[in-house]
C-alpha positions in Angstrom: 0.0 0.0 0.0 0.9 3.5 -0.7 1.2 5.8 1.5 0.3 9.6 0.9 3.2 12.6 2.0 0.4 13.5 4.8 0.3 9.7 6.1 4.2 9.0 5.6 4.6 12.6 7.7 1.8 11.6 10.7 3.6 7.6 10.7 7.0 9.7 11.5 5.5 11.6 13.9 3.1 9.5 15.7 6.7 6.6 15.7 9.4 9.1 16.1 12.1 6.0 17.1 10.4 3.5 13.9 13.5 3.2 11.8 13.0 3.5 7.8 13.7 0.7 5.6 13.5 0.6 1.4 13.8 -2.3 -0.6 13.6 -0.8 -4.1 15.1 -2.2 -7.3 18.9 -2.4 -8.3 18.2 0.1 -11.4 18.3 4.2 -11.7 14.4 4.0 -10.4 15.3 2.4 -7.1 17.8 4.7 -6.5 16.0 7.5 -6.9 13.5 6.4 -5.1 15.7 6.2 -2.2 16.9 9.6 -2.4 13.7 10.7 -2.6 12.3 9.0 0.9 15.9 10.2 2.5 15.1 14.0 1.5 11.5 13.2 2.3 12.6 12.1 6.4 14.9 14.6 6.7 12.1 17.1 5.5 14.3 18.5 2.6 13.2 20.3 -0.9 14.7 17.8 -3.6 14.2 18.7 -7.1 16.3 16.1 -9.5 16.3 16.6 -13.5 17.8 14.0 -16.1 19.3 15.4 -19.2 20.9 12.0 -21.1 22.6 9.8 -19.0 23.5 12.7 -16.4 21.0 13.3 -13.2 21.5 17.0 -11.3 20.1 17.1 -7.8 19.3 20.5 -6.6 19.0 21.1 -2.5 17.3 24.7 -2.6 17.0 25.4 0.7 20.7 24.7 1.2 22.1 25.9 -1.7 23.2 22.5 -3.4 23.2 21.6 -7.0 25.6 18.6 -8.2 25.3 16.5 -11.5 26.0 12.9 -11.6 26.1 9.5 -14.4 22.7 8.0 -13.7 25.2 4.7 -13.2 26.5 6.5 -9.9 23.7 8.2 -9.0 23.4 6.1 -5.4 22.1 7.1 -1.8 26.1 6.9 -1.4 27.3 9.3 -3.6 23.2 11.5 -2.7 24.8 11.5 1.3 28.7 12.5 -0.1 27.6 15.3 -2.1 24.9 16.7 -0.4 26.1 16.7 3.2 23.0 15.2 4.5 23.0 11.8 6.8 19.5 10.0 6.1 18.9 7.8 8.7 17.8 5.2 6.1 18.7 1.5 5.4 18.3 0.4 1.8 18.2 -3.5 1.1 18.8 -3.9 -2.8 18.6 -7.1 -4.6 21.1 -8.9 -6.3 20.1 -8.5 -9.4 17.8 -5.9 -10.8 14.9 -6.9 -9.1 13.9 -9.0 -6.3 11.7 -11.0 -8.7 14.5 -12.0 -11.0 16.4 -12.6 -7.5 13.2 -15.0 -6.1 13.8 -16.8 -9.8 17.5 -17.5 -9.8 17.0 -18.4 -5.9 14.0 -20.7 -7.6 15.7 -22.3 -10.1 18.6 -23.1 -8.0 16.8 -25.0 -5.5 15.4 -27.2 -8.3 19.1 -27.9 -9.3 19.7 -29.1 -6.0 16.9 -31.8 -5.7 17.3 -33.5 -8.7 
């Protein structure tokens, strides 16, 4: 289920000490998903534009604007370059998905039993 900016903000609120998990895919989606919930908890202004393969991240309110490859655009390189220190654990899956993951992980335990 989905949760709307109002709901994610009173689930904060109401759990101050609940600790935020994602578990978005391994591709440039996932990732900017995760920048986006990290700006979103620490209640930061994230505007992010792609222009070919490059992604800028602008941080108005502190003055930030940095351009990255979408292949190193990462909650990694998002905490490096911006300064800020989500408190946020990712969990990304091996592959680019978890359902391609769930299939190799399939498939391998059908090796096994024959």
């Amino acid at each position: 289920c989905r949760l709307g900016r109002m709901s994610q903000r009173q689930a904060l609120q109401t759990h101050p000490q609940a600790s935020i998990h994602t578990a978005f895919d391994n591709d440039l989606a996932g990732n900017v998903y995760d920048i986006k919930v990290a700006a979103f908890q620490l209640d930061k202004e994230l505007i992010m534009r792609k222009d070919g393969d490059t992604i800028t991240v602008n941080l108005p309110a502190s003055e930030k604007e940095f351009t990255l490859k979408e292949s190193n655009l990462t909650l990694t390189n998002f905490r490096k370059l911006s300064g800020l220190r989500p408190s946020l654990t990712t969990h990304k899956p091996i592959d680019k998905d978890f359902n391609k993951d769930l299939e190799n992980k399939k498939s391998q335990t059908q090796k096994i039993k024959r």
